[in-house]
N, C-alpha and C positions, 0 to 999 in steps of 0.2 A: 281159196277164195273167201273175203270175207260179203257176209251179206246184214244188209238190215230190211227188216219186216216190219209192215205198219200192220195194225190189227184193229179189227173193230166188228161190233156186233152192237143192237139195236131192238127194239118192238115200238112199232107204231102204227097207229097213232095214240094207242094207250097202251100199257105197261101194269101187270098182264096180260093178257087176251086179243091183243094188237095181229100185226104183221111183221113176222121175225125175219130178219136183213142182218148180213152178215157181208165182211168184204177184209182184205188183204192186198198192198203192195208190197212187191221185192225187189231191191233194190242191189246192185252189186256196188260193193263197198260201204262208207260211210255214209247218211243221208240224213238230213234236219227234215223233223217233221211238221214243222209251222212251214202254213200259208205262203209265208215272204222267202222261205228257203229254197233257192237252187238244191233240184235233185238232178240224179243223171238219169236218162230215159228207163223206165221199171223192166225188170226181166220181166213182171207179170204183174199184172192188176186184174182183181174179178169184184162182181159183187152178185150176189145172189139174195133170192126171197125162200128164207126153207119153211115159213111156216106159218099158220095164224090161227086164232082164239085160245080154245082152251090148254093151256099148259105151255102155251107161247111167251116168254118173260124176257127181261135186257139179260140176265145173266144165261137161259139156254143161249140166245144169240152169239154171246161174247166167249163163250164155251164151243160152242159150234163154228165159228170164226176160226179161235187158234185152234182147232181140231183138223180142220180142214185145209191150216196154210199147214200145218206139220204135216201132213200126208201126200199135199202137193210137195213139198219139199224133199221127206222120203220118194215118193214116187219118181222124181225127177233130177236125183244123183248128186243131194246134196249133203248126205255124210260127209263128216271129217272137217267140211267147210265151218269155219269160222260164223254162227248165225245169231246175229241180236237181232233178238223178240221184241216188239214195243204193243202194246195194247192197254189202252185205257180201263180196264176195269182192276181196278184193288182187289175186288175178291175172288179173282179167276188169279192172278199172280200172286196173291197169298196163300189159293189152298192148293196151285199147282205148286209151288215153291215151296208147302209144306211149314210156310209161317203158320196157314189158320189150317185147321181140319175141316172138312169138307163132310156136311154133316146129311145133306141133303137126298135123298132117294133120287129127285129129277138130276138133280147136277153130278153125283156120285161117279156114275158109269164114264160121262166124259172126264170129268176129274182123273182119273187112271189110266185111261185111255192117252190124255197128253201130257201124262208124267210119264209113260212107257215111251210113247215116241221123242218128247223134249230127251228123254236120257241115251235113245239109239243114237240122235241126230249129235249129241254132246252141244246142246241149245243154248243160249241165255235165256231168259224170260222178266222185261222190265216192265213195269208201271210209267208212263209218261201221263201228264195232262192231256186234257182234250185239243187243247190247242196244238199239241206237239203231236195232236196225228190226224191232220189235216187231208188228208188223202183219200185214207178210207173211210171216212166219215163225208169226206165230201159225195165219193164212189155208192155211198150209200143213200143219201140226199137224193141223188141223181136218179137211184133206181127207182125208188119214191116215187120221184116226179115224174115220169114216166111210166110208172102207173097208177098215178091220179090216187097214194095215197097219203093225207094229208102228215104232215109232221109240224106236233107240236112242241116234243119237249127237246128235240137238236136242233131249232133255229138257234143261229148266231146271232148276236149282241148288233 
């Protein structure tokens, strides 16, 4: 089966010390991740709040994100399967990809963590723009709003 995953991770309403949100949709088969794109109904969409203030930053978020859909995906018997990654952050798919090194003591441990499971699952792992992963970024908006916390630096244009 193939699958594509949208990805995202967040802190707000400020960036450090905010409120860390994180969120995932999977999709079976091919899927466009902008706004205007027909998808087929998601095997799974979540969004969660894992944290806030000190040490709360967009890159834990966005680390914690694709940590979290990998282990839902191990967990849930998707070896072998065919799985494009999409998440918007460059420096999470550069130092899991092993383009940048991952230099960080906070980001470190997830760093390895989902270069172990991207390699069990036999995963992709792409960079797309923001616009191109409308879903969980939306799913994240949403939890926000819902609990009355402001966001200012993901409002759309």
């Amino acid at each position: 089966m193939k699958l594509t995953v949208f990805i995202d991770g967040t802190c707000e309403p400020r960036n450090p010390g905010g409120h860390g949100a994180c969120a995932f949709a999977a999709y079976e088969g091919e899927a466009g991740g902008r706004e205007a794109d027909t998808r087929p109904a998601p095997l799974k969409t979540t969004a969660k709040l894992i944290g806030e203030g000190a040490g709360m930053t967009n890159n834990v978020a966005e680390y914690r994100a694709l940590l979290g859909t990998l282990k839902w995906l191990a967990e849930h018997g998707h070896r072998g399967d065919e799985i494009d990654l999409r998440i918007d952050s460059q420096l999470v798919v550069n130092q899991v990809n092993g383009t940048w090194e991952c230099r960080s003591p906070a980001l470190l441990p997830y760093c390895r963590d989902c270069k172990a499971i991207l390699i069990l699952l036999h995963a992709s792992l792409k960079w797309v723009p923001r616009e191109e992963n409308f879903v969980p970024d939306s799913l994240i908006n949403q939890l926000y709003a819902s609990r009355g916390i402001p966001v200012l630096a993901r409002r759309r244009p």
